[in-house]
C-alpha positions in Angstrom: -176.8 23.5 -88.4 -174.2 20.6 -88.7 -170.9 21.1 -87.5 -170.0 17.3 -87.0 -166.4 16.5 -88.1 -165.7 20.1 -88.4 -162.1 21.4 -87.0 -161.7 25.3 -85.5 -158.6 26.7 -86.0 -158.9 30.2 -86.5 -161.7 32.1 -85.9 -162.4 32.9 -89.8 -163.0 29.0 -90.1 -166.5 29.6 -89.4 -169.0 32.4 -90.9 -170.8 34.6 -88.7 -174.1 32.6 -88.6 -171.9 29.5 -87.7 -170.0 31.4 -85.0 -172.8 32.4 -83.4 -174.6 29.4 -83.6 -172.0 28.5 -81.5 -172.1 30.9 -78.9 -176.0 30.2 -78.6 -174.8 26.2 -78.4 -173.1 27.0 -75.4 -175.3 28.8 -73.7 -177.9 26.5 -74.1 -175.2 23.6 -73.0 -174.9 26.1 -69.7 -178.3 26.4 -68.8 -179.0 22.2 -69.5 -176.2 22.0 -66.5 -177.4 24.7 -64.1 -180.6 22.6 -64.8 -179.5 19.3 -63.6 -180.0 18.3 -66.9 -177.1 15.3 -68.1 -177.0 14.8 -72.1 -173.9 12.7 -72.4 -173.7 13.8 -75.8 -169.9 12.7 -75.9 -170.4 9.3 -74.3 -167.9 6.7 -75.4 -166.0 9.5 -77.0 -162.0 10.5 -76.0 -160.6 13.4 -76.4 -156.9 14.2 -76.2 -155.7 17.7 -74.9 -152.4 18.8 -76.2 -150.7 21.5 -73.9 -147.6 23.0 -75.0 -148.4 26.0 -72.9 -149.4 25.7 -69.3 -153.1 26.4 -68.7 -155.4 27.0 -66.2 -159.0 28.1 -67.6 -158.7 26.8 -71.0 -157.6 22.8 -69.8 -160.3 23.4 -66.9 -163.0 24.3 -69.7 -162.3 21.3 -71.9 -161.8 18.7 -68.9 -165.0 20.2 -67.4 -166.8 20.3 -70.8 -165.9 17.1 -72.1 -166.6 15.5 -68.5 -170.0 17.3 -68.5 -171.3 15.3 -71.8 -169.8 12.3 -70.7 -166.6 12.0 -72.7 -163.0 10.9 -71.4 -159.8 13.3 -71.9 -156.5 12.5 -71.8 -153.9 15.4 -70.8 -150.7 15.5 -72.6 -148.6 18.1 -71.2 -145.2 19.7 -72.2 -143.3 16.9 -70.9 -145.9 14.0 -72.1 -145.4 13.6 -75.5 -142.4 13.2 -78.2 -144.0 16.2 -80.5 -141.8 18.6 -82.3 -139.0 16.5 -81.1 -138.8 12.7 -81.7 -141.7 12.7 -83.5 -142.9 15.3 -86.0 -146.5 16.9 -85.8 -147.6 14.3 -88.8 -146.8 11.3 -87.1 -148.0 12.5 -84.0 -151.2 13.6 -85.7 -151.8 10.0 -87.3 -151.3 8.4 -84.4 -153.5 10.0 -81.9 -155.7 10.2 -84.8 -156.5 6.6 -84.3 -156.8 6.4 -80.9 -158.8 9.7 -80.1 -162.1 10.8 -81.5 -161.0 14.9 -81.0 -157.8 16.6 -80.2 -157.6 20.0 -78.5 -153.8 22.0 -79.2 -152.5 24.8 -77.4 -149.2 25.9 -78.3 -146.9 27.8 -79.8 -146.8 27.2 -83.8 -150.1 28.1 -85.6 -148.7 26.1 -88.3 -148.6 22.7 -85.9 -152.1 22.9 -84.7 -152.8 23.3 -88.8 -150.9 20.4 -89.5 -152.8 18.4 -86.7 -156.4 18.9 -88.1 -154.6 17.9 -91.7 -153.6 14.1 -91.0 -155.2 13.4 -87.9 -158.5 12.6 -89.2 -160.6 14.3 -86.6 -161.5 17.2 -85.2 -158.9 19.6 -84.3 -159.5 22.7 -81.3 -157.0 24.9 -81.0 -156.6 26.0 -77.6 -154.5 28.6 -78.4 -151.2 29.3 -80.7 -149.1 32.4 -81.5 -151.4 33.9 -83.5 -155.5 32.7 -82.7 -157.1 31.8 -79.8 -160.8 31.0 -81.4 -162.0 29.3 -78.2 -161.5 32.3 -76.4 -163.2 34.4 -78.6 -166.3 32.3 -78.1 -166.1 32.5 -74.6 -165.9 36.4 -74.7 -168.9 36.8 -76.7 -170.8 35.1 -74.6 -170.3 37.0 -72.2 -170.5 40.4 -74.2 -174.5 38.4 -74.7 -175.2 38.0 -71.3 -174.1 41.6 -70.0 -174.5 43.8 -72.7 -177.3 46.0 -72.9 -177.7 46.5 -76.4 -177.8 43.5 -79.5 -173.8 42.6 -80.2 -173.9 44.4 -83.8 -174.3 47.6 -81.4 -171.2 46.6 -79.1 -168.0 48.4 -79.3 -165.4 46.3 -77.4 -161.8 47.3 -76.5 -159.4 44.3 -75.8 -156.4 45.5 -72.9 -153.8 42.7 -73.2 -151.6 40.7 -75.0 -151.6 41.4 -78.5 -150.1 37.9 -80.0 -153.4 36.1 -80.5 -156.1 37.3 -78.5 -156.0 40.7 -80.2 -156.5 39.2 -83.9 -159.1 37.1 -82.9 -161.3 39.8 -81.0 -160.8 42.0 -84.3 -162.2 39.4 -86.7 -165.4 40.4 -88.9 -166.8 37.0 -88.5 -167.1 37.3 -84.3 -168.6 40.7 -84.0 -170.5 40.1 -87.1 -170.7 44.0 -87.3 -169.1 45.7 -84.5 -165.8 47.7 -83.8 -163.4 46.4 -82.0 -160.3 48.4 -80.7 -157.1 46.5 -79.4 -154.7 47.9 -77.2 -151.6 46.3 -76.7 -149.1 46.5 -73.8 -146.4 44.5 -75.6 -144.6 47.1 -78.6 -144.8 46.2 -82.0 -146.7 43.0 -81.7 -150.3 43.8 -82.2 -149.9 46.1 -85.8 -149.0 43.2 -88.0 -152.1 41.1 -87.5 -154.4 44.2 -87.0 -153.8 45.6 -90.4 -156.1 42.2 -91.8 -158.9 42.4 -89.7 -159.5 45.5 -87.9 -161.3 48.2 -91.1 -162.9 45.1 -92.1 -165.2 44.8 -88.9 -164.6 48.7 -87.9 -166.5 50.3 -91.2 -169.8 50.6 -90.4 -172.3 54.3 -89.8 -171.4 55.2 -87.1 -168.1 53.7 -86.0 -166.1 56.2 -84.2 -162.5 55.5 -85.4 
């Protein structure tokens, strides 16, 4: 399967063979570096990590990642960059564009990190906004692989936590593929609105307690 050139932005950016493609990418990525094994399949590559947000296991798994294959980041944090304010997400796009062969966003605006993969030319990550957090997502089913004891169309998750972006994205059809998902949110009123998309879509299946 070729993904080259291709930006993730919201989980429903990839189907479900392509997601989990992914997932089985990573692992196999995992096991090269328990190994010992170096690819250096981003050598000569540069990658620039947008952070809008303060981070501690998202900029660690890019740096890490990226540093694993060989490849250079550069951090741009809150306080690094002149986007949103002297310079508008376009401009800003074009010009890291040129410099950088990927960009990873996490912020605020899920409309920024769209504009981004738009006129920057190359690949676009998002890191997390206000309303996906698609890395995440692959992370979590990963795990779900590793631990569960039962194929992932048989896994019923619940998600305890913030319901902003996380929750959306664990609901998704295309992640589970077939399972149901059940978010809970903590924080009133802010999990409902994206729920009502996703969640009978990938919850309607024989057998699904609802």
């Amino acid at each position: 399967m070729n993904l080259r050139g291709r930006s993730l932005l919201k989980e429903t950016d990839l189907t479900a063979e392509e997601f989990l493609y992914l997932v089985k990418l990573g692992s196999h990525c995992r096991h090269e570096k328990r190994m010992g094994f170096q690819r250096n399949r981003l050598a000569g590559r540069s990658i620039a990590l947008i952070f809008e947000k303060t981070s501690t296991r998202t900029r660690s798994a890019f740096e890490v990642a990226a540093h694993d294959e060989g490849g250079h980041v550069t951090y741009l944090g809150p306080d690094d960059s002149q986007l949103g304010r002297k310079e508008s997400v376009k401009d800003t796009a074009r010009v890291l564009g040129r410099m950088f062969d990927g960009i990873e966003y996490r912020g605020f605006s899920q409309a920024d990190v769209e504009t981004l993969a738009e006129f920057a030319g190359v690949p676009v990550w998002n890191g997390l906004t206000d309303a996906w957090h698609p890395t995440q997502m692959l992370a979590d089913i990963l795990t779900m692989r590793d631990h569960a004891a039962k194929p992932l169309a048989d896994v019923t998750s619940c998600y305890l936590g913030d319901g902003r972006n996380t929750a959306p994205t664990s609901s998704t059809p295309t992640s589970g593929c077939r399972w149901a998902s059940r978010p809970t949110s903590g924080i009133s009123g802010s999990t409902n609105c994206c729920l009502t998309r996703s969640t009978p879509a990938c919850s309607r299946r024989p057998g699904t307690r609802r």
